[in-house]
Each structure stands twice: as C-alpha cells, then as structure tokens.
C-alpha positions in Angstrom: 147.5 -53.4 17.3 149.7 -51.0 15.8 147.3 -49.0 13.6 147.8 -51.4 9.9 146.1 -51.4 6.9 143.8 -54.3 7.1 141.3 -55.1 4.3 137.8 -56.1 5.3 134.8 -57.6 2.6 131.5 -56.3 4.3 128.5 -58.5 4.0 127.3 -57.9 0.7 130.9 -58.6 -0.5 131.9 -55.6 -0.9 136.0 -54.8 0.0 137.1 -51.9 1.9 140.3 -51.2 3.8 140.4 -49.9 7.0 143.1 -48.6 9.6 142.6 -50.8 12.4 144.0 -49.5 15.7 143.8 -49.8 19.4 140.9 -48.7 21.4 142.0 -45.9 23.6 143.2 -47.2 26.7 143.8 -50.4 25.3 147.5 -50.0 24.1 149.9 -51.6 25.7 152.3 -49.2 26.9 155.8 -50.5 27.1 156.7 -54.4 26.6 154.0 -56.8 27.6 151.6 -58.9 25.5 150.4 -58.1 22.1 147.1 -58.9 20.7 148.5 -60.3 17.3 144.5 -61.6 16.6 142.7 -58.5 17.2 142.8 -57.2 13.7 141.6 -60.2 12.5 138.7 -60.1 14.6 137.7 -56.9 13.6 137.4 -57.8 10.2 134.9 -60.6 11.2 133.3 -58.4 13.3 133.5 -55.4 11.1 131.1 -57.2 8.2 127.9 -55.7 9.9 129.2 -52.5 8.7 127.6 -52.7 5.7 124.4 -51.6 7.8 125.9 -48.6 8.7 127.3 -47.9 5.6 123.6 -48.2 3.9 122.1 -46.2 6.3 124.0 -43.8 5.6 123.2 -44.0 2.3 119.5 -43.9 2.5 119.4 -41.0 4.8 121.0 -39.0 1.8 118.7 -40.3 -0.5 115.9 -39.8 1.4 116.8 -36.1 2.0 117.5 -35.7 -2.1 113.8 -37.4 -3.3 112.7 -33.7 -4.1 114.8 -32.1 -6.4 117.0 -35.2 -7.4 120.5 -34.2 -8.2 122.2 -35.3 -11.4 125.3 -36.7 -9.1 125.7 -37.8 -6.1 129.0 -38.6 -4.3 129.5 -39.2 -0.8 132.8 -39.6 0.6 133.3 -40.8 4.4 135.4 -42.3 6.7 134.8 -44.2 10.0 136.9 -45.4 12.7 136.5 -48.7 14.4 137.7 -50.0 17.7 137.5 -53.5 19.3 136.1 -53.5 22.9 135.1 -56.7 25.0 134.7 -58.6 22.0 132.8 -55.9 19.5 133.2 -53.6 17.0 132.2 -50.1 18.0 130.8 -48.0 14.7 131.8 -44.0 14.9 128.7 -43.8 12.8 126.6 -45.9 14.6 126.9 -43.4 17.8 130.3 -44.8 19.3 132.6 -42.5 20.6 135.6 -41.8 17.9 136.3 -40.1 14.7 134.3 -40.1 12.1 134.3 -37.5 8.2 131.8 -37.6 6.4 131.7 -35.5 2.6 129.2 -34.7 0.1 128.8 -33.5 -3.0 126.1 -32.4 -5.1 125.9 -31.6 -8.5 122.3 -30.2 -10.2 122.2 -29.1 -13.8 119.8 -26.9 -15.6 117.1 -29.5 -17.5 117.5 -29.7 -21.4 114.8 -27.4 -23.2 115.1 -30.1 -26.6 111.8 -30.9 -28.1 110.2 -27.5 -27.9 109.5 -27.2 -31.9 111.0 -23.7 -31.3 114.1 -22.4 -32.3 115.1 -19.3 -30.8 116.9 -17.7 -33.4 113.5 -17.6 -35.6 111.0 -15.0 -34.8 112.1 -14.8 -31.0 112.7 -11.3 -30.4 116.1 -12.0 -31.5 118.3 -10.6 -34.5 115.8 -9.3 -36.6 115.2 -10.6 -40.2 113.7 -8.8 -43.9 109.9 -8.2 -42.9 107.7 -9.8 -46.0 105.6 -6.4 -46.0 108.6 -4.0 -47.3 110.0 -6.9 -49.2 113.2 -5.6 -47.4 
C-alpha cells in the first residue's frame, strides 16, 4: 500500500476519504510482493468507524450540555492501519496519529421583548422635563 486516497462509506452511509497506508513494519522494502487488496479491505473493515466517529461526537456534546454554544465544529483526522486482518482506530486507543480540532462559538443572548427601550427614560440622553415645560 502506497499511502492512496481511498474513499470509504461508513455504516450509516456516510462517505469519507481516507489515506490508507502501510502499517509500520509492514512495507515491503525493496521488490517482493504487494498487497494490491489491502486497501480494499480497509474500507470493509473501516465501516465500524462510524462508532468511533460518534463517540467522539457525544463526548463533546456531553461536555457542552451546560452552557450550549451557538456553533459547534469539530474538525479531526484519524489514521488507520491494517494488522492481521483488522482495522486499528487511532481514536479508538491504537497506536498512530491522530488531530483532533475544535471550535466554539457563544454569543451574547438577544435582550428583544423587554417592552423597554433604552433610549426612553434610561438614564440616557436626557429629554425636556414636563415640570419646566423646557
């Protein structure tokens, strides 16, 4: 496996693309064999990572319940390698590389509906007091 681009639909049917690569050690160093199936079997094997993926997900959320955000993004990449026959998940607690990003965004809350307009009798500019007609 030279490191391609291979694209990958995850359980829910959702279609990622992924750089599928050797596990270290595994490369073939030199001529000799090639395994010209492995990336396929990744991608089989790789659908489970929806799982990973999700948790992920819900471990944000989970930390977020309190003061809810307006937007959320989360941005993260994870590295896969085939070995015996498996997909080993960075995530999941394999070694290998794995980035993860986030970003938060709060806003202050909308103060609509108070019946109050600040400009009127606030404390603000002031205005001709009724009393001195002036």
């Amino acid at each position: 496996m030279g490191g391609g681009i291979e694209r990958i639909r995850l359980d829910d049917g959702t279609v990622v693309w992924a750089r599928i690569g050797a596990a270290d050690g595994a490369a073939s160093h030199g001529g000799g064999f090639r395994d010209t199936g492995a990336g396929e079997r990744i991608s089989s094997l790789a659908g489970g990572l929806a799982g990973t993926v999700g948790g992920v997900v819900r471990s944000l959320r989970a930390g977020l319940e309190t003061t809810a955000p307006v937007e959320v993004s989360v941005t993260f990449g994870i590295e896969l390698s085939a070995q015996a026959g498996r997909v080993v998940s960075a995530i999941a607690g394999a070694g290998g590389q794995t980035s993860l990003t986030v970003s938060l965004t709060w806003t202050e809350p909308a103060h609509e509906g108070t019946g109050h307009d600040p400009g009127q009798g606030s404390g603000g500019t002031p205005g001709p007091s009724p009393a001195t007609g002036g």
